[in-house]
N, C-alpha and C positions, 0 to 999 in steps of 0.2 A: 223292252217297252215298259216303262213305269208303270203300275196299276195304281186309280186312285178309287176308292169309298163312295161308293151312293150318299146321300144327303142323309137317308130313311134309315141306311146299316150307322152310319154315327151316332145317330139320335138312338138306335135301340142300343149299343153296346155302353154309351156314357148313361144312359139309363139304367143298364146290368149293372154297370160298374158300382154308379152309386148306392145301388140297391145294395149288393154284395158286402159293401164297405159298413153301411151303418148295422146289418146281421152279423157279421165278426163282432162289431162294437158292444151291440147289446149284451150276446153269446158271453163274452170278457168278463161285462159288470157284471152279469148274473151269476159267475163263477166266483168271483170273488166278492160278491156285496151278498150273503145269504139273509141277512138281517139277522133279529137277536130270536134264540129260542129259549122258548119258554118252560118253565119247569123241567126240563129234562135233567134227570139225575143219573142214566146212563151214558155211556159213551165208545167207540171203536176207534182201530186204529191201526194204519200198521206201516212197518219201515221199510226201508230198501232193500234188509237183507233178511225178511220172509218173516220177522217176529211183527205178531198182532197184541195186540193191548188190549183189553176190555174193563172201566172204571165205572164204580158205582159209588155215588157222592153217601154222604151220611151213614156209614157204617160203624157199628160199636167200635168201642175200645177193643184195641187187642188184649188178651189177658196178660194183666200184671200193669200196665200202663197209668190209670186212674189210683192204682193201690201205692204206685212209684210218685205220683205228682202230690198223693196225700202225706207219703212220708215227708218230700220236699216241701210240705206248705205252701204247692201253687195249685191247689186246686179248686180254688178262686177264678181262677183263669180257664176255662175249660177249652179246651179242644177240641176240632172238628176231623173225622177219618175217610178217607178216602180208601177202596180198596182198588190195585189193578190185578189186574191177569195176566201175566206175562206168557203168551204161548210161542216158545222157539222151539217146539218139536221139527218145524220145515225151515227153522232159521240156519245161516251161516256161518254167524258167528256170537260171540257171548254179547249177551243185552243186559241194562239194566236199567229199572225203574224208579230212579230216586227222587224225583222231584215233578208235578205235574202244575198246569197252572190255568185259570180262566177269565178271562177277562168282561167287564160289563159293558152297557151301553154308556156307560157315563166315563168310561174308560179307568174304571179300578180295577187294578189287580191284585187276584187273592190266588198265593200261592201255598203248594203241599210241598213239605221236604221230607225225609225218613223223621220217624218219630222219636229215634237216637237225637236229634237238634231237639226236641223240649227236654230232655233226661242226660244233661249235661252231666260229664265229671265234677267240676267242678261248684256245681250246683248239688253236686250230695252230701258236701262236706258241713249245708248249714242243715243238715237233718240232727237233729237231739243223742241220735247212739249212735254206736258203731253198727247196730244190726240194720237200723235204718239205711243209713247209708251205702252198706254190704247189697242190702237191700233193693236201691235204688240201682246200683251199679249190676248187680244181677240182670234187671229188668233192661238198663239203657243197653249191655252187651248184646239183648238179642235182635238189637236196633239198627246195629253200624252200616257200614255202607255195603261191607263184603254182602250181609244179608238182602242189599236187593240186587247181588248179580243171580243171571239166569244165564245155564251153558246153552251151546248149541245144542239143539233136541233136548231142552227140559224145559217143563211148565210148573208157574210158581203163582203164585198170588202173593202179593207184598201188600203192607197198608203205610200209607201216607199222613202226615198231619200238618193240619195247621190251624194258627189262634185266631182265626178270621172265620165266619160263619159262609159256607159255602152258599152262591151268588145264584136264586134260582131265574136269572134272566143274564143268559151267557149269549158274545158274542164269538168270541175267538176260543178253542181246549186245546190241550197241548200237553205230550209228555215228553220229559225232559226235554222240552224245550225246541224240540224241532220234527217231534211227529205230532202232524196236525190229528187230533180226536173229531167223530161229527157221530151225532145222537145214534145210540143203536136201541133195538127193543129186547137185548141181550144183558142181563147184568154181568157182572166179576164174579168168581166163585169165591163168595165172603167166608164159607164154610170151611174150604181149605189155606184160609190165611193163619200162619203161623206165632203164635206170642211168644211172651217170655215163661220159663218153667217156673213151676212151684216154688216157692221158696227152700233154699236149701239148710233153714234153719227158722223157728218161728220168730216173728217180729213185734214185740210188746208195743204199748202204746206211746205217746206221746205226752199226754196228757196228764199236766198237773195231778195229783191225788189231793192236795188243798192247797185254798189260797183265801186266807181268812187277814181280817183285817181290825186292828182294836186300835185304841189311844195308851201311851204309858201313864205311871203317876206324873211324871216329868212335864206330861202334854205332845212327846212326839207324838205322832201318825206311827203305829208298827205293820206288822205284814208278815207271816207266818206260810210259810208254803211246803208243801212236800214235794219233793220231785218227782216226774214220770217214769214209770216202770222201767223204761228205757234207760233213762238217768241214771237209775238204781242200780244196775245191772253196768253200765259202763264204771262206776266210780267204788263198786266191788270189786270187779275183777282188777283196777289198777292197785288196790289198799292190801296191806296187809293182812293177815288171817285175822290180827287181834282186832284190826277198825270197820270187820265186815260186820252190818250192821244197817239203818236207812236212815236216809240220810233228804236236807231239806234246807232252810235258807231263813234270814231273818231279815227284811227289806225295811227299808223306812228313809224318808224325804229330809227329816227333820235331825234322827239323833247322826251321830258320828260314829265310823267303822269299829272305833273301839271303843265305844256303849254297846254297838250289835255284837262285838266278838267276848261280851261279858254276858248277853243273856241267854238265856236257856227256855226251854217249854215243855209242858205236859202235857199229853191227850191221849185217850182213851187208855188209859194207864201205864202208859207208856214215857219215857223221861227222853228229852233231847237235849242235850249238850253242847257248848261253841265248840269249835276241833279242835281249839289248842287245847283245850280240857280233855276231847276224848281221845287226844294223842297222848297226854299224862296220864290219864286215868288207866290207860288200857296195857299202856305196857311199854309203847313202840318207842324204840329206841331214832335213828336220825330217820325221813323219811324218803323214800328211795325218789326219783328226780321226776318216775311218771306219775308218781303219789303225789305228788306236792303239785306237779301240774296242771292234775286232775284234780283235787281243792279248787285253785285259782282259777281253772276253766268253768267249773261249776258257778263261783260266786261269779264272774264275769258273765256270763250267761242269765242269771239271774237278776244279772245286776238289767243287764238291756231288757229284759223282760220287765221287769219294775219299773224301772228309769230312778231311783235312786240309789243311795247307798247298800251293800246285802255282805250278810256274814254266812257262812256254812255253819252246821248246826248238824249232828250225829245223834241217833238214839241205838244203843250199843244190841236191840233187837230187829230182824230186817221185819217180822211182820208188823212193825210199826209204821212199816211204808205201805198204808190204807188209806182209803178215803175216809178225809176226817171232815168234821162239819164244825166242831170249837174248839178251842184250846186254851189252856194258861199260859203267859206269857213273864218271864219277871228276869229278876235279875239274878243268876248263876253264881253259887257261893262254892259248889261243888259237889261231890258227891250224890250229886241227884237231889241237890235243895235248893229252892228257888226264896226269892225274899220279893217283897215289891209287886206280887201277881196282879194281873190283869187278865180277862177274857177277851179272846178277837176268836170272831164267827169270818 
């Protein structure tokens, strides 16, 4: 025999029903719509195969990083550091933390990659010495990627960066990309993140030692410059014994390469010389192919630094390579005698 429904049991169960339906609904959005939070600079997390994450926005530099971006001359640009936590002591298999990222209410995203991506190779090579550069590539090695893996059962702290100021109205966090972060009252253990070591040799300055500027009798614009200790030290060890000495540039808008490659200068009683003079004066017979490179890389260097015309210029003592505040400037007859002098401060 068929059974059918009372009138009173339909009306209650399409009642249940729809009740039942719009509580799944709500339950959904409210899992996935948490809205945006606010100032949180903490964050957790953790994966499928047992490793947890813990980030804390705004952390120092790691050591050597800012020292690395000054020898590059981007430290203009500054950096913002994220540190995480990697703990795979109960994980399964090797994790690693290289890039994390957050998104806003307005839908921008600011992401962290390893701090190896601002400490490029190739970006060391416009540092002024070889120590610099040495230097920089010291620091970006202890960056690479290998450095943010974590084995199974080891705990790491790694730091992150990026040129974006971290966002403190977050809607979505994320590390690498597919373990979702949600606010913890737990920071990263910022104390055991790792930098790059001391330097393995010290790193002189960059900085001009002068850059004084006068008129000739002629009326050019001249420009008198010492080069940075760094300079110094690169274009000694390429020179000969006999053209070790310091060494500087003679810049100007107006005269021609070979007016600059005829003058010379005086300061603090010291004489400088053009270098084809202090390549005859001294002794040097032909010069070797990284000597002569190391000339033309100087004046070129000098030259973009000016923006015009520049000659190399040698004074046959290196403590001449000081901070100077004036100079005589004139026309090189030889032997350490100038004709035609001029003063540029």
């Amino acid at each position: 025999m068929k059974k059918s429904l009372s009138l009173a049991t339909l009306a209650l169960l399409a009642l249940t029903g729809c009740s039942a339906g719009q509580n799944g609904s709500d339950s959904s959005q409210e899992a996935s719509d948490h809205g945006t939070y606010e100032g949180v600079t903490n964050w957790e997390g953790s994966n499928d195969d047992g490793a947890a994450f813990r980030a804390t926005a705004d952390v120092a530099a790691p050591a050597g990083v800012e020292e690395a971006r000054k020898l590059m001359k981007k430290s203009e640009t500054p950096l913002h550091f994220l540190a995480v936590t990697v703990d795979n002591i109960h994980g399964t298999q090797p994790v690693s933390a290289t890039a994390a990222s957050f998104t806003t209410p307005e839908g921008e995203l600011v992401e962290y990659t390893t701090v190896g991506d601002y400490l490029n190779d190739y970006e060391a090579a416009e540092s002024e010495s070889g120590d610099a550069e040495n230097r920089v590539i010291e620091v970006h090695n202890a960056f690479t990627n290998d450095d943010y893996d974590v084995v199974a059962g080891q705990k790491k702290t790694v730091v992150l960066a990026s040129d974006h100021e971290y966002p403190h109205n977050v809607t979505h966090a994320t590390v690498n990309g597919t373990t979702s972060l949600a606010p913890s009252e737990t920071s990263a253990e910022t104390d055991k993140a790792t930098g790059a070591p001391e330097p393995s040799e010290a790193v002189g300055s960059n900085d001009k030692l002068a850059d004084l500027n006068g008129t000739t009798l002629k009326g050019n614009d001249i420009n008198f410059r010492i080069f940075s200790p760094n300079a110094q030290k690169d274009l000694n060890a390429a020179m000969p014994a006999q053209l070790k000495g310091a060494w500087g540039a003679l810049c100007s808008n107006a005269a021609t390469e070979e007016q600059l490659k005829e003058t010379g200068a005086t300061a603090n009683g010291h004489h400088w010389r053009p270098f084809q003079y202090a390549v005859s004066e001294s002794g040097v017979g032909a010069l070797s192919g990284n000597a002569d490179y190391k000339e033309y890389e100087a004046a070129s260097l000098a030259e973009m630094s000016h923006g015009g015309v520049c000659a190399v210029i040698q004074s046959p003592d290196e403590s001449a390579a000081a901070e100077t505040r004036s100079a005589t400037v004139g026309h090189y007859l030889g032997n350490a005698t100038l004709e035609s002098t001029v003063e540029v401060k």
